[in-house]
N, CA, C and O atoms as CSV, one atom per row, in Angstrom:
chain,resi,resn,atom,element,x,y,z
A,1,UNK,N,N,102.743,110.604,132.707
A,1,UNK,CA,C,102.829,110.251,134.077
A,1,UNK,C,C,101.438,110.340,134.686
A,1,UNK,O,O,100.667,111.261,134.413
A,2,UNK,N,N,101.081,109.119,135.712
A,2,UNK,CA,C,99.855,109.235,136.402
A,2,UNK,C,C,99.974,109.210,137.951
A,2,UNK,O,O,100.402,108.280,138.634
A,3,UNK,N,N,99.489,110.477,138.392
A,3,UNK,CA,C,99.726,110.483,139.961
A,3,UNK,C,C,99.050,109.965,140.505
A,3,UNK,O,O,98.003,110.612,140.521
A,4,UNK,N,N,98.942,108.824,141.197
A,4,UNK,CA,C,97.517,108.808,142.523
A,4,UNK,C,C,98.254,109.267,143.929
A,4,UNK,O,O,99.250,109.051,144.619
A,5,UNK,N,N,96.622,110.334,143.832
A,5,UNK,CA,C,97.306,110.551,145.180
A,5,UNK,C,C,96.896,110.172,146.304
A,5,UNK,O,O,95.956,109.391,146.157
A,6,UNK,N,N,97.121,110.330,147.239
A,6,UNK,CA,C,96.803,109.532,148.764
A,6,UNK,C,C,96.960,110.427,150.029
A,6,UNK,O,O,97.537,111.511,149.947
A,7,UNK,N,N,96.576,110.085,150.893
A,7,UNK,CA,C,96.773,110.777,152.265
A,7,UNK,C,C,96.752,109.497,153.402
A,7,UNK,O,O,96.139,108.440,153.255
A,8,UNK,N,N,97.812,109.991,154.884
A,8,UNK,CA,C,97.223,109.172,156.045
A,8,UNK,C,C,97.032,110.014,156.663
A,8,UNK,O,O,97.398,109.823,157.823
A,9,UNK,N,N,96.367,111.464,156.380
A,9,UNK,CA,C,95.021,112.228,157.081
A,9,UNK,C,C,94.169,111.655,156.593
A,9,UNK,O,O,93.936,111.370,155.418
A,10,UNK,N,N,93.416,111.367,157.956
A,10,UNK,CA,C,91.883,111.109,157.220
A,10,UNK,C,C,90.783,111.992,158.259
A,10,UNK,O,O,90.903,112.617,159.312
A,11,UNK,N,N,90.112,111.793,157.702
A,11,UNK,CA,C,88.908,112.495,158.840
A,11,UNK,C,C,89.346,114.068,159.365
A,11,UNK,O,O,88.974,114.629,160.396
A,12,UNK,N,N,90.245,114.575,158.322
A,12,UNK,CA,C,90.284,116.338,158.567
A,12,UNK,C,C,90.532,116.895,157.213
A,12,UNK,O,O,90.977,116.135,156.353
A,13,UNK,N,N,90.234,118.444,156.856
A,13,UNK,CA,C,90.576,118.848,155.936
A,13,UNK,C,C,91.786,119.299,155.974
A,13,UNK,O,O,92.094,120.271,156.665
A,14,UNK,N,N,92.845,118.471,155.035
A,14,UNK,CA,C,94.112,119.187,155.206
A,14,UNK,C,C,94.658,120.719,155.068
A,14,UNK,O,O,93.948,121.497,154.432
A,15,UNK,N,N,95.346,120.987,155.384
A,15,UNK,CA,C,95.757,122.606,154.942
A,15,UNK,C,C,97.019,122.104,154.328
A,15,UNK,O,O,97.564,121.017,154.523
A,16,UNK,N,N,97.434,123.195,153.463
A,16,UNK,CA,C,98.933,122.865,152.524
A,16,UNK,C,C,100.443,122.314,153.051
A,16,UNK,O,O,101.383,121.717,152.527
A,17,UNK,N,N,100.126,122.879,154.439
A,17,UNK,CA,C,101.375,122.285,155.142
A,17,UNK,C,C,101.116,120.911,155.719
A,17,UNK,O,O,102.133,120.239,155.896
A,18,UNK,N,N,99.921,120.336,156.061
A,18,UNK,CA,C,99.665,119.126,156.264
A,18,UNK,C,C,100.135,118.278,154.784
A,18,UNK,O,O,100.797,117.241,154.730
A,19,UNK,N,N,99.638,118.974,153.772
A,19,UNK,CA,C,99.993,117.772,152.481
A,19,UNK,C,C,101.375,117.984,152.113
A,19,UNK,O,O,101.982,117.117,151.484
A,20,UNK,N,N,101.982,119.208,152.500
A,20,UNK,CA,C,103.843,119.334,152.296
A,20,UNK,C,C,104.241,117.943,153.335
A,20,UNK,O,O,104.527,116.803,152.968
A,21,UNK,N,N,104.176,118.317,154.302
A,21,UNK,CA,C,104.085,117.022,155.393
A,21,UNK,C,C,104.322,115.727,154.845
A,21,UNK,O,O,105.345,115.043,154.895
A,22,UNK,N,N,102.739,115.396,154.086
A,22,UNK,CA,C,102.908,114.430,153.647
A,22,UNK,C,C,103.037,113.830,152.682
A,22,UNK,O,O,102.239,113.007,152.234
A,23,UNK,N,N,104.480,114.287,152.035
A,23,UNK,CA,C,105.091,114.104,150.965
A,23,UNK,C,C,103.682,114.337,149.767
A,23,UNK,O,O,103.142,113.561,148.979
A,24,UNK,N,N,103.459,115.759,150.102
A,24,UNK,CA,C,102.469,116.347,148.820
A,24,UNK,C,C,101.387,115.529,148.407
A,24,UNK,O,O,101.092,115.555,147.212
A,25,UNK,N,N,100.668,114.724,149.272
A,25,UNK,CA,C,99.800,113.421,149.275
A,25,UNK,C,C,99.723,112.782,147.631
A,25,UNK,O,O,98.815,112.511,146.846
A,26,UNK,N,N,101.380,112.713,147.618
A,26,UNK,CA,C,101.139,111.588,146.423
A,26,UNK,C,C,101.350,110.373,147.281
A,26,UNK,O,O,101.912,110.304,148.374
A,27,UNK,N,N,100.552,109.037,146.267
A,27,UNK,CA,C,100.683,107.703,146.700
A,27,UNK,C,C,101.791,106.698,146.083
A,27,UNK,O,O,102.651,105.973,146.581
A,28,UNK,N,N,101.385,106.983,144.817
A,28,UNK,CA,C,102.341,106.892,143.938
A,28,UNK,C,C,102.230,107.262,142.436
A,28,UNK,O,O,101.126,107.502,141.948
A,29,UNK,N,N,103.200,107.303,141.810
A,29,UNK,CA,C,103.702,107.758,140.132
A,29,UNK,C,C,103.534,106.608,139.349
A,29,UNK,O,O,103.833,105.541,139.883
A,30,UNK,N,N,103.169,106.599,138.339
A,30,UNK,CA,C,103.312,105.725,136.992
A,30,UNK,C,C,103.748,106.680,135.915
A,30,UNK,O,O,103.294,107.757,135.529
A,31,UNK,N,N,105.090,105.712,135.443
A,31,UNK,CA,C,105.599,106.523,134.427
A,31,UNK,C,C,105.327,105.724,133.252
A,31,UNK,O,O,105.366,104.500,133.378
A,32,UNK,N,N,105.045,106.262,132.075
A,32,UNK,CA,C,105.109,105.821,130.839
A,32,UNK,C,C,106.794,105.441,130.518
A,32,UNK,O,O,107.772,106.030,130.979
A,33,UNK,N,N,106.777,104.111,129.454
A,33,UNK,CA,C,107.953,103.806,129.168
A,33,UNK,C,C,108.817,104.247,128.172
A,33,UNK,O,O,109.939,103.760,128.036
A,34,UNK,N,N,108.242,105.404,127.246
A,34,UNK,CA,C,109.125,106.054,126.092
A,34,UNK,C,C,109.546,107.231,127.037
A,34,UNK,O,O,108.750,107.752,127.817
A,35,UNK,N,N,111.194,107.708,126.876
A,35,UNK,CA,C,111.430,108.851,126.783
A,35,UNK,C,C,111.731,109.563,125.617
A,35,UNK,O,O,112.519,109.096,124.794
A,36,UNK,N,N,110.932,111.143,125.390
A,36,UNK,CA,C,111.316,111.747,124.648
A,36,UNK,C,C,111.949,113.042,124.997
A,36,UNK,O,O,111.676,113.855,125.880
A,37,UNK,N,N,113.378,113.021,123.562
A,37,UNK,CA,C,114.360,113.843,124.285
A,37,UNK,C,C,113.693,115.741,123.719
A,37,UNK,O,O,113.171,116.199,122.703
A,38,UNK,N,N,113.991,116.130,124.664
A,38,UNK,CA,C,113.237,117.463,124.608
A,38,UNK,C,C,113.953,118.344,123.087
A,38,UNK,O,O,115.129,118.128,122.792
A,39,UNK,N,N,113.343,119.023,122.486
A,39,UNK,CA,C,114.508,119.404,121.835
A,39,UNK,C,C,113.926,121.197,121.446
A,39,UNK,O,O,112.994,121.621,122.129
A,40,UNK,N,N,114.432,121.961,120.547
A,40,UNK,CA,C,113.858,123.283,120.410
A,40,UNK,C,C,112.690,123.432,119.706
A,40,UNK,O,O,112.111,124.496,119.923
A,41,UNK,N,N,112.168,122.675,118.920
A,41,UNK,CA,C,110.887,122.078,118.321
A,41,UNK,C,C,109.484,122.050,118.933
A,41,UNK,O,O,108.317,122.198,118.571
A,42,UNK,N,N,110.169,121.792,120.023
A,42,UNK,CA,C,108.716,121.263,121.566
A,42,UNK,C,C,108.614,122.178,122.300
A,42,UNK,O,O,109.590,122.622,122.905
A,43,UNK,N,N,107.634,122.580,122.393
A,43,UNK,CA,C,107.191,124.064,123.430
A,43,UNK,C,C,106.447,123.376,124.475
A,43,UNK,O,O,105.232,123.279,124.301
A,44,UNK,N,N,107.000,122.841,125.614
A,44,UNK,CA,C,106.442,122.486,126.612
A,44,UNK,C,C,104.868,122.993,126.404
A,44,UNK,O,O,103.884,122.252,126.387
A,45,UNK,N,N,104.875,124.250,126.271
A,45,UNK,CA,C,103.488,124.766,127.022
A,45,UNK,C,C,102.198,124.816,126.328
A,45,UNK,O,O,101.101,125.285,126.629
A,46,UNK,N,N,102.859,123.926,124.871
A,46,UNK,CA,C,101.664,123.795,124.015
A,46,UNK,C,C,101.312,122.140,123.972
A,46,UNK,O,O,100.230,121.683,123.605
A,47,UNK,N,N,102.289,121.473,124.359
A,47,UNK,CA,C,102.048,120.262,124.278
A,47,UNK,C,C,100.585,120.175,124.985
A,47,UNK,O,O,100.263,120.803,125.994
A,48,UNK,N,N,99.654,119.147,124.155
A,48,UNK,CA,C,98.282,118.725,124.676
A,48,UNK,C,C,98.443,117.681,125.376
A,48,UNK,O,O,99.518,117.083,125.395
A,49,UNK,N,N,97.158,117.222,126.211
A,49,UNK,CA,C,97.080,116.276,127.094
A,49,UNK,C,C,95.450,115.564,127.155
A,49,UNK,O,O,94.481,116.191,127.582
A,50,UNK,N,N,95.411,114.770,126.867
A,50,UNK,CA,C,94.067,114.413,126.915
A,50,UNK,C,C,93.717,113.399,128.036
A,50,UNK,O,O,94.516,112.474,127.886
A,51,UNK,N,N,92.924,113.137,129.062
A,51,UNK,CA,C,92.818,112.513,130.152
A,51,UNK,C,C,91.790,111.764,130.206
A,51,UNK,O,O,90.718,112.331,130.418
A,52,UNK,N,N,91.797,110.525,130.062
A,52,UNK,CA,C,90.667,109.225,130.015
A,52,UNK,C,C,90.462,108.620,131.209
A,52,UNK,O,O,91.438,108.367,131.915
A,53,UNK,N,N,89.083,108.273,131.650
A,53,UNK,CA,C,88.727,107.345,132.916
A,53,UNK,C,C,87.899,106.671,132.267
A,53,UNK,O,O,86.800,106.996,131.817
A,54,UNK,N,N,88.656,105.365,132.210
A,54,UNK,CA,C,87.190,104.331,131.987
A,54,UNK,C,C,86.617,104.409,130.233
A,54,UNK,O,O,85.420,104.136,130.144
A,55,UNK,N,N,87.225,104.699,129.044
A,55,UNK,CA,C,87.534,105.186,128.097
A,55,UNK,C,C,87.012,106.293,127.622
A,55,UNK,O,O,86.883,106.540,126.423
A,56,UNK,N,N,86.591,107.223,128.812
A,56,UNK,CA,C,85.529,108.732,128.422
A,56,UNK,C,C,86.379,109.888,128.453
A,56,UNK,O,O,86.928,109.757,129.547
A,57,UNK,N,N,86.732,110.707,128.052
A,57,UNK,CA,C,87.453,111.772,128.113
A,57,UNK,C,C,86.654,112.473,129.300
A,57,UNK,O,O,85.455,112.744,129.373
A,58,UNK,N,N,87.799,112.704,130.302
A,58,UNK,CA,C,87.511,113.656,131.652
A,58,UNK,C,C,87.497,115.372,131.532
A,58,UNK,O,O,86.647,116.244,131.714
A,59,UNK,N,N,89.108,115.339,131.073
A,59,UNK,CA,C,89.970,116.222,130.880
A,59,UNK,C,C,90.693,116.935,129.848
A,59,UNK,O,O,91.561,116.133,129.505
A,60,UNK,N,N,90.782,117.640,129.387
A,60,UNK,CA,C,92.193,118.096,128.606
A,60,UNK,C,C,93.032,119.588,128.473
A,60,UNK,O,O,92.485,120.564,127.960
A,61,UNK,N,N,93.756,119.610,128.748
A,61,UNK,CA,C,94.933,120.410,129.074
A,61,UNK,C,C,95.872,120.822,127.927
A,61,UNK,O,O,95.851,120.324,126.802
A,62,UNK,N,N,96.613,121.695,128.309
A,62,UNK,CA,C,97.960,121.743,127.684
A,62,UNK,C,C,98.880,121.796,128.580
A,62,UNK,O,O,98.432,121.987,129.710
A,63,UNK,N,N,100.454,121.660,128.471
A,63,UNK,CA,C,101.530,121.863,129.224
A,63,UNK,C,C,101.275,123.260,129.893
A,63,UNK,O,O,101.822,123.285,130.996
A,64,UNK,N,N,100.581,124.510,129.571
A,64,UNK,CA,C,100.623,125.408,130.019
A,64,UNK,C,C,99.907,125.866,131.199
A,64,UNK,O,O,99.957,127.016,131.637
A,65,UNK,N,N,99.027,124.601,131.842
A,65,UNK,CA,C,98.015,124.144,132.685
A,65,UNK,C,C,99.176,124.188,133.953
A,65,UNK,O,O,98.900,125.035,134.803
A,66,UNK,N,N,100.244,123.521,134.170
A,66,UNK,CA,C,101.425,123.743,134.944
A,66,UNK,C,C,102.121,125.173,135.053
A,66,UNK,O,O,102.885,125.253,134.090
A,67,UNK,N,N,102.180,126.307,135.801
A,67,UNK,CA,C,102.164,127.308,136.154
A,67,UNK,C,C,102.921,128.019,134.805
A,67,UNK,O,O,104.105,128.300,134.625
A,68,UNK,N,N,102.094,128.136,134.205
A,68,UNK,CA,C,102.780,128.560,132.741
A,68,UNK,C,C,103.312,127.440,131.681
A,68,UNK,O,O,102.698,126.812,130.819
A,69,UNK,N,N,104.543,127.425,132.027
A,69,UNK,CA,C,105.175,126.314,131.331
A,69,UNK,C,C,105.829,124.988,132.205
A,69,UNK,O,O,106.134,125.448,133.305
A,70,UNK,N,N,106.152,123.590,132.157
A,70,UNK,CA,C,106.117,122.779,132.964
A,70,UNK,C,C,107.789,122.923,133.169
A,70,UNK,O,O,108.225,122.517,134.246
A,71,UNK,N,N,108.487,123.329,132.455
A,71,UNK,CA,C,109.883,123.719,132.824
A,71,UNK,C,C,109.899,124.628,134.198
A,71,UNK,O,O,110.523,124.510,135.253
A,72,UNK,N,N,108.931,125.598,133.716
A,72,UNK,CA,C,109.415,126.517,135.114
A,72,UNK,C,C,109.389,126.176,136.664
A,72,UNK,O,O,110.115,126.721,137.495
A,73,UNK,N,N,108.167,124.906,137.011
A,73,UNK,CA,C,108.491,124.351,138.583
A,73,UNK,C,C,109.911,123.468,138.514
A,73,UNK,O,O,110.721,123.372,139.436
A,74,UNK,N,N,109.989,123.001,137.522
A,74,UNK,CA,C,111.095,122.289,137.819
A,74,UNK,C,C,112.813,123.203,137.421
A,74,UNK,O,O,113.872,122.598,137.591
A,75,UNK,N,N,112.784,124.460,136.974
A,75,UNK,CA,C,113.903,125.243,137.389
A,75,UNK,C,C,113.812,126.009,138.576
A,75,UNK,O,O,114.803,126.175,139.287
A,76,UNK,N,N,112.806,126.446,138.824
A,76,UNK,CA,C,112.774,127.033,140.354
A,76,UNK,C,C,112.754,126.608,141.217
A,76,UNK,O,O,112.787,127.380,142.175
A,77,UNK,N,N,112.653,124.394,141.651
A,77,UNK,CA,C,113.168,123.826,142.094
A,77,UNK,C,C,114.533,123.736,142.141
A,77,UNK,O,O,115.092,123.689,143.237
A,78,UNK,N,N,115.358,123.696,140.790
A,78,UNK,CA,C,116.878,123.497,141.020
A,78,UNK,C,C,117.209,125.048,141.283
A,78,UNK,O,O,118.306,125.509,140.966
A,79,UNK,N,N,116.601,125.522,141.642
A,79,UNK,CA,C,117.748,126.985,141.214
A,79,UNK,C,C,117.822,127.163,143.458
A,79,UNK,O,O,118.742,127.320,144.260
A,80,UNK,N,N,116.331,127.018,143.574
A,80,UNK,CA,C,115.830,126.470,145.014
A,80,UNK,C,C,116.788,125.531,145.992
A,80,UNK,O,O,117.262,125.708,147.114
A,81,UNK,N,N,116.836,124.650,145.211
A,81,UNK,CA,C,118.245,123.603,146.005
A,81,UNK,C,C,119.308,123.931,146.126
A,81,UNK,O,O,119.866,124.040,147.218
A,82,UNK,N,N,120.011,124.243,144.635
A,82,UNK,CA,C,121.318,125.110,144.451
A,82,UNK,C,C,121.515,126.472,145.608
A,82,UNK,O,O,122.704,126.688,145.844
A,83,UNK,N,N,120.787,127.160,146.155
A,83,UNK,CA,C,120.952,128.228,146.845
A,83,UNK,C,C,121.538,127.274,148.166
A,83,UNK,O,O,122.638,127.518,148.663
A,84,UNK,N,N,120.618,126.110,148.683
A,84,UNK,CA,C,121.025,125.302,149.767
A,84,UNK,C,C,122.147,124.293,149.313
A,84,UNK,O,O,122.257,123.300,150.033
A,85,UNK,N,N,123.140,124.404,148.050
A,85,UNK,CA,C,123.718,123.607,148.171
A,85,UNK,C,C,123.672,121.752,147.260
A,85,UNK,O,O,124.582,120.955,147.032
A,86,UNK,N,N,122.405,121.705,147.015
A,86,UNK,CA,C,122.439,120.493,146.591
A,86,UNK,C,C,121.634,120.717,144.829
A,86,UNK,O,O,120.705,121.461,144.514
A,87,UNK,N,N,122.402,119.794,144.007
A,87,UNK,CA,C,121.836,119.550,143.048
A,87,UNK,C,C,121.190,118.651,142.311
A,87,UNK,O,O,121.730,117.547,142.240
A,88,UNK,N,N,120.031,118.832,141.652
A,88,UNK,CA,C,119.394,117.324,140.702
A,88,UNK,C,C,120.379,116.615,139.830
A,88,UNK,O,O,121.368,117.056,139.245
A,89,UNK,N,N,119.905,115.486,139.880
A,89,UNK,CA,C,121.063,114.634,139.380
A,89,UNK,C,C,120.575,114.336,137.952
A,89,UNK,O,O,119.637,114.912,137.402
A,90,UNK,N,N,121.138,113.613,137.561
A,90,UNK,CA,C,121.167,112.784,135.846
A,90,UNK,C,C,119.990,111.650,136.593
A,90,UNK,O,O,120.078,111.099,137.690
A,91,UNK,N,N,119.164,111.571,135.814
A,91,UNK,CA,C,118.235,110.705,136.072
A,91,UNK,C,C,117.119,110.472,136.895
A,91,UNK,O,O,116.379,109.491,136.823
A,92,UNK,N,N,116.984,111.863,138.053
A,92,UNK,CA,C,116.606,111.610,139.311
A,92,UNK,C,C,115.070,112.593,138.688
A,92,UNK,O,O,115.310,113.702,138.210
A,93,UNK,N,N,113.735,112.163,138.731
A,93,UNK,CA,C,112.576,112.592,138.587
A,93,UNK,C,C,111.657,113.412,139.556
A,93,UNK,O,O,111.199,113.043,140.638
A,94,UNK,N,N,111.479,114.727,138.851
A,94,UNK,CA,C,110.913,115.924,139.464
A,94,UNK,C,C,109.748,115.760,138.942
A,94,UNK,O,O,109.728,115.880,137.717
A,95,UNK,N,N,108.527,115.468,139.574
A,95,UNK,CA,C,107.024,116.303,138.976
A,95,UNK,C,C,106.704,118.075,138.944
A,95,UNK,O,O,106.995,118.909,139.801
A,96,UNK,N,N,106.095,118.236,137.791
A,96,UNK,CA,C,106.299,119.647,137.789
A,96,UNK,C,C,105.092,120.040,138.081
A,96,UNK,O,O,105.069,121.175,138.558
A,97,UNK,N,N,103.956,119.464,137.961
A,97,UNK,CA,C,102.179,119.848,138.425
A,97,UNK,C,C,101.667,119.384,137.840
A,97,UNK,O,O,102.063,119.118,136.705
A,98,UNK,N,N,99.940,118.866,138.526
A,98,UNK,CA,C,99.171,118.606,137.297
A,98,UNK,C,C,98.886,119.250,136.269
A,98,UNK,O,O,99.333,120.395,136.195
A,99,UNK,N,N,98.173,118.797,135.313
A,99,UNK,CA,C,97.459,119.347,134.294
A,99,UNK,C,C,96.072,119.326,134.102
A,99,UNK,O,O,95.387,119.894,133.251
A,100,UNK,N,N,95.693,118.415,135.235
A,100,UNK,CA,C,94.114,117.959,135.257
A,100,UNK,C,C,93.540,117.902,136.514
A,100,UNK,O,O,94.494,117.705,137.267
A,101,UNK,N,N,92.312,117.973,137.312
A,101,UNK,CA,C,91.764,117.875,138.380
A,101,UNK,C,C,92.257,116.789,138.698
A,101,UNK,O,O,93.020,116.282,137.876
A,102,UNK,N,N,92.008,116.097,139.927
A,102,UNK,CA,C,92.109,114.733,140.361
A,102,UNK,C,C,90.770,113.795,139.981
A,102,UNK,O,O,89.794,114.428,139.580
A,103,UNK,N,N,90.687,112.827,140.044
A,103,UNK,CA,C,89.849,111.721,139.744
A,103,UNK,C,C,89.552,110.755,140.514
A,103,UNK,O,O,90.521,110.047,140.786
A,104,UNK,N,N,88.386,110.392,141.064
A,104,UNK,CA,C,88.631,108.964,141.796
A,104,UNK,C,C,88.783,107.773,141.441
A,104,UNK,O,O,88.048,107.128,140.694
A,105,UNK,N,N,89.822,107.408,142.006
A,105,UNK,CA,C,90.142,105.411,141.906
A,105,UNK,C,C,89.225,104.753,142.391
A,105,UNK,O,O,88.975,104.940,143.581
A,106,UNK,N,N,88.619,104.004,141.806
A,106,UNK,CA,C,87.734,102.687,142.180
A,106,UNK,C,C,88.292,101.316,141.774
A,106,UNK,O,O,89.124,101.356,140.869
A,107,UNK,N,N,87.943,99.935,142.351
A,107,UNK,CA,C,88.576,99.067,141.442
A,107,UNK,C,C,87.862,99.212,140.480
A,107,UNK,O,O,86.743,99.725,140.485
A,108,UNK,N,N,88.581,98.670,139.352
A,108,UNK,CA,C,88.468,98.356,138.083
A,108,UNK,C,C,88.331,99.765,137.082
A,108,UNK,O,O,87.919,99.771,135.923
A,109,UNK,N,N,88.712,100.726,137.732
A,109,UNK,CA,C,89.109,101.727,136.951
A,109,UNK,C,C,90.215,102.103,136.051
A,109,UNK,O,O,91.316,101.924,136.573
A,110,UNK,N,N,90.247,102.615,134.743
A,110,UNK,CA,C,91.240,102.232,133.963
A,110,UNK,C,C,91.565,103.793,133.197
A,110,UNK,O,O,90.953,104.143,132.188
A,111,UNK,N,N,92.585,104.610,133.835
A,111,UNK,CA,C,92.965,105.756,133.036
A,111,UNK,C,C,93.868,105.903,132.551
A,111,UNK,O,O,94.818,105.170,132.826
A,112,UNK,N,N,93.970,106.781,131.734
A,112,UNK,CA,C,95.048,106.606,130.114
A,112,UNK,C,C,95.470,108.772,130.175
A,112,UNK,O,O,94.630,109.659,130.328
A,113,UNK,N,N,96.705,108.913,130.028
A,113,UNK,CA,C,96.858,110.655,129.523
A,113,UNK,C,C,97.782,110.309,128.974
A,113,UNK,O,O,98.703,109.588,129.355
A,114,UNK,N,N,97.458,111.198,127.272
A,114,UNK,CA,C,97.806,110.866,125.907
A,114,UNK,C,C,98.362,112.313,126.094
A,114,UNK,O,O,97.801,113.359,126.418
A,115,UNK,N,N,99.793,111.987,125.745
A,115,UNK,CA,C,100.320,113.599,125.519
A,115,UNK,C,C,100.579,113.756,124.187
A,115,UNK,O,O,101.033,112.794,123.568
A,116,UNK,N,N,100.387,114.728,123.668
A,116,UNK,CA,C,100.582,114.849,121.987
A,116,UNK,C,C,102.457,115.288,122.026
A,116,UNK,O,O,103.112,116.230,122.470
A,117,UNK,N,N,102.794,113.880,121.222
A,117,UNK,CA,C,104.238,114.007,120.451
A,117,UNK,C,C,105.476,113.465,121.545
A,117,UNK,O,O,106.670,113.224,121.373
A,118,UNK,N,N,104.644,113.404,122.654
A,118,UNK,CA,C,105.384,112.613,123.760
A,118,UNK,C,C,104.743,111.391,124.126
A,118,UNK,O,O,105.342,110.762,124.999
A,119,UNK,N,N,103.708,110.896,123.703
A,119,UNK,CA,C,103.517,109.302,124.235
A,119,UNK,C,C,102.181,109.699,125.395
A,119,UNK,O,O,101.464,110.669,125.637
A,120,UNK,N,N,102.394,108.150,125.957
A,120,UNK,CA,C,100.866,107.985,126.542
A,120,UNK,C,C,101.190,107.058,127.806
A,120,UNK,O,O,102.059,106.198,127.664
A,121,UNK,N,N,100.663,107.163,128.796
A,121,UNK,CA,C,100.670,106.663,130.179
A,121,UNK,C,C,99.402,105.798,130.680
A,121,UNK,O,O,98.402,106.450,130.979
A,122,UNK,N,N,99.350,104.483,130.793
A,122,UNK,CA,C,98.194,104.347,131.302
A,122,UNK,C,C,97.820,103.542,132.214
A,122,UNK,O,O,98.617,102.604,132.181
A,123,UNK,N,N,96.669,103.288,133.421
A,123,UNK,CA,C,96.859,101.957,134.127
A,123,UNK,C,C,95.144,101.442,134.364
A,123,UNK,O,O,94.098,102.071,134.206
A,124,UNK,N,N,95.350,100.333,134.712
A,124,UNK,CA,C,93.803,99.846,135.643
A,124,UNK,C,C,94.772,99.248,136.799
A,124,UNK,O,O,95.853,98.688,136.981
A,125,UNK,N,N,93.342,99.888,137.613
A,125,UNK,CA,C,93.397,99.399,139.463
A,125,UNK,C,C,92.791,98.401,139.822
A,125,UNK,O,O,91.627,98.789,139.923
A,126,UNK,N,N,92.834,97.222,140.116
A,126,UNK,CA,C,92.446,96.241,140.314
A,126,UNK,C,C,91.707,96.451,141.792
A,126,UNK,O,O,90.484,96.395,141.916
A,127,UNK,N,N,92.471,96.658,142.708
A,127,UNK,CA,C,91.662,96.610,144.121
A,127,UNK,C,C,92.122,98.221,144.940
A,127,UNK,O,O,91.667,98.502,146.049
């Protein structure tokens, strides 16, 4: 998955409740098109991540870069809702955190994050 993120603050430094506000200044998600089904084999928190801009390696991570393991934001989200009542559905997509700094978009920028044993995500920005 590739986040860009975005803001319509401009011209202030946000504080955390300004970017809760605004829907966590994502712009938007790109998802890669394989799913792989999780199984006892895969340790979230070792899975690697390697992060390309422009074909140079930026970044690289492991799953454990996400507050430990990438399962845990997304159970302390449902466990979070469930107290209020509502639950995640079959199909419905939670981000659990990055794994990498942010990066800037320019046109014609083209980034790629290669997850080891789960597949690879990638895009160019045209404008």
């Amino acid at each position: 998955m590739l986040e860009v993120k975005d803001t319509r603050i401009k011209n202030l430094k946000p504080t955390i409740k300004d970017a809760l506000a605004d829907n966590a200044t994502s712009g938007i998600v790109i998802l890669g098109g394989k799913l792989t089904r999780l199984t006892a084999d895969i340790d979230l928190r070792l899975i690697g991540m390697v992060f390309e801009k422009n074909g140079q390696i930026v970044s690289t991570a492991a799953g454990a870069a996400a507050l430990g393991n990438p399962a845990e934001p997304v159970a302390w989200l449902a466990n979070k809702m469930s107290s209020y009542g509502i639950v995640l559905k079959k199909g419905e997509f939670v981000m659990s955190g990055g794994l990498s700094k942010a990066e800037e978009v320019k046109p014609g920028s083209f980034f790629k994050a290669s997850f080891d044993r789960l597949g690879a995500v990638s895009a160019r920005f045209e404008q």
